[in-house]
C-alpha positions as CSV (number, residue, x, y, z in Angstrom):
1,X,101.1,88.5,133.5
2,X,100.3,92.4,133.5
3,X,98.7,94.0,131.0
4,X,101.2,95.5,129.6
5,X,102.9,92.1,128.8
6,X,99.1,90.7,127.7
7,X,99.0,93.8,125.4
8,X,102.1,92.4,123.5
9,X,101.1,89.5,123.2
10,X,97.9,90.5,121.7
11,X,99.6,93.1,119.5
12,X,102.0,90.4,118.3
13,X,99.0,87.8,117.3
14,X,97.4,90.7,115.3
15,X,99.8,92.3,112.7
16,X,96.8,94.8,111.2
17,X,97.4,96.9,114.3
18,X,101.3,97.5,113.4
19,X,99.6,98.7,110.2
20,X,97.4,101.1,111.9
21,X,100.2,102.9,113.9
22,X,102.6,103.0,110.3
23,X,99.3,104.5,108.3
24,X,99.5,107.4,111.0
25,X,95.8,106.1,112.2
26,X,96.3,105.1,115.4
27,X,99.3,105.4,118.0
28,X,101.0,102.5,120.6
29,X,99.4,104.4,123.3
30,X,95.6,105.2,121.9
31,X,95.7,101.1,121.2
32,X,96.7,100.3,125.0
33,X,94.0,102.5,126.1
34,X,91.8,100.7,123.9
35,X,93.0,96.9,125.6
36,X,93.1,98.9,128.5
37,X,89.4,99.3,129.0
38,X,87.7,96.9,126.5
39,X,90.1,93.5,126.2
40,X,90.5,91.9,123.6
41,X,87.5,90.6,122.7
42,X,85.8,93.7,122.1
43,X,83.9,95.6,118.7
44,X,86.2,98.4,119.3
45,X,88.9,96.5,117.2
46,X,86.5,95.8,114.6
47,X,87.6,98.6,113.1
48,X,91.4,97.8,112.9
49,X,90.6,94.1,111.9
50,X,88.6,94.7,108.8
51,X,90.6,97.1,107.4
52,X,93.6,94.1,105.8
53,X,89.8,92.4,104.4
54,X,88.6,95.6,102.8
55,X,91.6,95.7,100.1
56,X,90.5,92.3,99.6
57,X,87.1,92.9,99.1
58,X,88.1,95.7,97.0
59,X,90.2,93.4,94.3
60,X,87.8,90.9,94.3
61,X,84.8,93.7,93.4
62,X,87.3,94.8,90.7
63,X,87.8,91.4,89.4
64,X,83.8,91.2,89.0
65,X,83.5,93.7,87.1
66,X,85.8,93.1,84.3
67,X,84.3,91.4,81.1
68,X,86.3,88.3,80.4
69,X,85.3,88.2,76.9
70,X,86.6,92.3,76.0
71,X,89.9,91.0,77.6
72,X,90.2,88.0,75.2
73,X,88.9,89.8,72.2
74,X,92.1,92.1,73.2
75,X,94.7,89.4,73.6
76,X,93.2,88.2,69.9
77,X,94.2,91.3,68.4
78,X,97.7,91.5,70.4
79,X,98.8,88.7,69.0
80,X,97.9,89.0,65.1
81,X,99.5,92.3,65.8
82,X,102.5,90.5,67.1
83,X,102.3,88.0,64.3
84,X,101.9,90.7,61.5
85,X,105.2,92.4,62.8
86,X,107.3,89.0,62.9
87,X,106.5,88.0,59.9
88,X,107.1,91.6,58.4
89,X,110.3,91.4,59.9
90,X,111.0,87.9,58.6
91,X,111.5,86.5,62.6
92,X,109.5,82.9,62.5
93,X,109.8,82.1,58.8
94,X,111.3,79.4,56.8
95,X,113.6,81.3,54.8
96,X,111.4,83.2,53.2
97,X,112.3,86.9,52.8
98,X,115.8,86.2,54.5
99,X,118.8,87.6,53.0
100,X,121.6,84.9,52.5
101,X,124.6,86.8,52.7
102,X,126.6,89.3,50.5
103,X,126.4,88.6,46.5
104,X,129.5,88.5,44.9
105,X,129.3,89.0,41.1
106,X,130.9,87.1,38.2
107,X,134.0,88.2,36.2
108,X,133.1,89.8,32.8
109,X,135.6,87.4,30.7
110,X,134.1,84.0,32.7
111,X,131.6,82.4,30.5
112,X,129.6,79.0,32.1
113,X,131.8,77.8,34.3
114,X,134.9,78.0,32.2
């Protein structure tokens, strides 16, 4: 096999490089030259490896930092919110507050049911 055809290979088995060359960092050709005169195991792809892991390492730092107890106190106070506006708009009561339907009044002249 030639190194052209190892270099797909290689470039198939590592999908961060296609990322690379769509982010405008790196180009088809400067990433031959690169397999061209260090292989494949080499520190020079370091750089294009750890670059999918960084994002990672980025969410997780966020994740450490928020305060699980702020976020609860928040959802608390969302929900008796929510609560506060169902029951103001009489949505998950038992009747209570609920209009029954259009009253329709008595004849003057009709005296208990005559």
């Amino acid at each position: 096999m030639d190194k052209k055809e190892a270099f797909k290979v290689f470039a198939r088995s590592h999908p961060e490089l296609l990322n690379s060359i769509k982010s405008g960092e790196a180009s088809w050709q400067k990433l031959f030259e690169i397999y061209d005169i260090y292989g494949e195991d080499s520190k020079a792809w370091n750089t294009y490896f750890n670059r999918g892991n960084s994002n990672l390492t980025g969410i997780t730092d966020i994740m450490k930092n928020i305060d699980m107890e702020s976020v609860q106190k928040h959802i608390n106070t969302a929900q008796k919110a929510l609560g506060i506006v169902q029951e103001l708009t009489g949505k998950g009561t038992s009747g209570v507050g609920t209009i029954k339907g259009p009253v329709t009044p008595r004849p003057i002249n009709k005296f208990f049911e005559d």
